[in-house]
N, C-alpha and C positions, 0 to 999 in steps of 0.2 A: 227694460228687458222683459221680453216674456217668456214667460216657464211654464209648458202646461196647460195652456191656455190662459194664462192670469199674469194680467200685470203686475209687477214688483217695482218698488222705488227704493231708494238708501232711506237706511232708516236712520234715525239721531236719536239720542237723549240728553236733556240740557244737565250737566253736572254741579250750576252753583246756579241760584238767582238774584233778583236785586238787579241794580244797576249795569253790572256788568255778566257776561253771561259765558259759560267755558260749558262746549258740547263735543260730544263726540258723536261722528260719524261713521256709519258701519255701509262699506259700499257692497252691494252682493255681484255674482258673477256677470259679468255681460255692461256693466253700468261705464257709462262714459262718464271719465274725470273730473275733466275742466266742466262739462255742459251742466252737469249734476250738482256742482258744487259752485257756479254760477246762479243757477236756478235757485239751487236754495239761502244764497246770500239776500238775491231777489226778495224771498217771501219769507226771509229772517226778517228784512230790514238792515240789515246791516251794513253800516258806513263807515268800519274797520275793523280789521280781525288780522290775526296771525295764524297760523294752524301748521301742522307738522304730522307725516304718517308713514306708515308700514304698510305693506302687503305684499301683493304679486301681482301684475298685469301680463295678458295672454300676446299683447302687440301696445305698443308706444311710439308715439312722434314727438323726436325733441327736436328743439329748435339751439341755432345756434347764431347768435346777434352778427349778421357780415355789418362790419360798420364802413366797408365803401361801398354796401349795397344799402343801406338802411331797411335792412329786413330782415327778417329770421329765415336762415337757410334750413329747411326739413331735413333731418334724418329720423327714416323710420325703422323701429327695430319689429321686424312680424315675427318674434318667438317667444318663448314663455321670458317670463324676468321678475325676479324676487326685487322688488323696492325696498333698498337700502337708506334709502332719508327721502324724504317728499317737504319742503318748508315752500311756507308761498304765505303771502299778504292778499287782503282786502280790500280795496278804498274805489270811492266814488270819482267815476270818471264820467261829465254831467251829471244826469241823475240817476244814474247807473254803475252798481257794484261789480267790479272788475277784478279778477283772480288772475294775480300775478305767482308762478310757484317756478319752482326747481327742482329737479329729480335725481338722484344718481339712482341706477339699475344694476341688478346681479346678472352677468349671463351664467349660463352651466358651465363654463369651463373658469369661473371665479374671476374672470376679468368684469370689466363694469362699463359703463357708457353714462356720461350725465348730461343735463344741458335743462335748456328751458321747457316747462313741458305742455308743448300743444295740442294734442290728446291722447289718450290711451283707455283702452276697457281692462275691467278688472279681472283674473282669474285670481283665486280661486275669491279671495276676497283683500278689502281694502279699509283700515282703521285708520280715521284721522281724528285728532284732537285739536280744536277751535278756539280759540281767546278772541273774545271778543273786546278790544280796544276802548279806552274812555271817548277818546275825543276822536270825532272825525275825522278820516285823511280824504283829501281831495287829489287829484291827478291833473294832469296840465299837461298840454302838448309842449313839446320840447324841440322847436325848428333845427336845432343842430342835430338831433338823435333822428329827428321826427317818430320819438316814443312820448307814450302820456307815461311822464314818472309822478311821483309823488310830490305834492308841494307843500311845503310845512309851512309857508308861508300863509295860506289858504286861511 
């Protein structure tokens, strides 16, 4: 996002170290979700995580699994919307970290909307907390779903 003429990024701070590593993530206005939070699993290194969060988004696209379409049907919400839980996994799908999450939303009249969430920007801002996993998860395509789920087999 730019504000001002100056690039901003989400900023993080790692809260334990060692082996296994729990960060929080602070996304500021304007910042895309998934790409942000993709990017930075990227240049974590990270090959599994769990994380969960709060905030608000100005606009959100959830997706919702058609399973005699094999695809995620788009709905988009273009209004403000307080995020009421955000949970999503991390794992390697080849050699690439892939952010699997889920969303429920607040509208202003207190009803909600949830579903898969395939982007959304932040307003005003967006808090998430990271665990980062012992052992690696890998992903696998799945001919029946044709989704990469997780394979613990791996």
């Amino acid at each position: 996002m730019v504000v001002e003429g100056e690039e901003k990024q989400m900023r993080s701070k790692e809260l334990t170290s060692g082996s296994l590593r729990t960060v929080v993530l602070i996304f500021d206005q304007g910042d895309e979700v998934v790409s942000e939070l993709s990017r930075f699993a990227q240049e974590a290194g990270l090959t599994a995580a769990s994380f969960r969060g709060i905030g608000a988004f100005s606009d959100v696209v959830l997706g919702y699994f058609d399973w005699e379409q094999k695809e995620y049907r788009r709905i988009p919400l273009d209004e403000q919307v307080e995020v009421t839980g955000l949970l999503g996994d991390i794992a390697v799908e080849g050699v690439t970290p892939k952010v699997h999450a889920h969303v429920v939303v607040g509208r202003s009249d207190g009803t909600a909307a949830a579903g898969h969430l395939l982007e959304a920007h932040v307003r005003p801002t967006l808090e998430m907390v990271l665990e980062e996993t012992p052992a690696e998860l890998r992903k696998r395509h799945d001919p029946e779903t044709g989704l990469a789920l997780i394979d613990v087999d791996a």
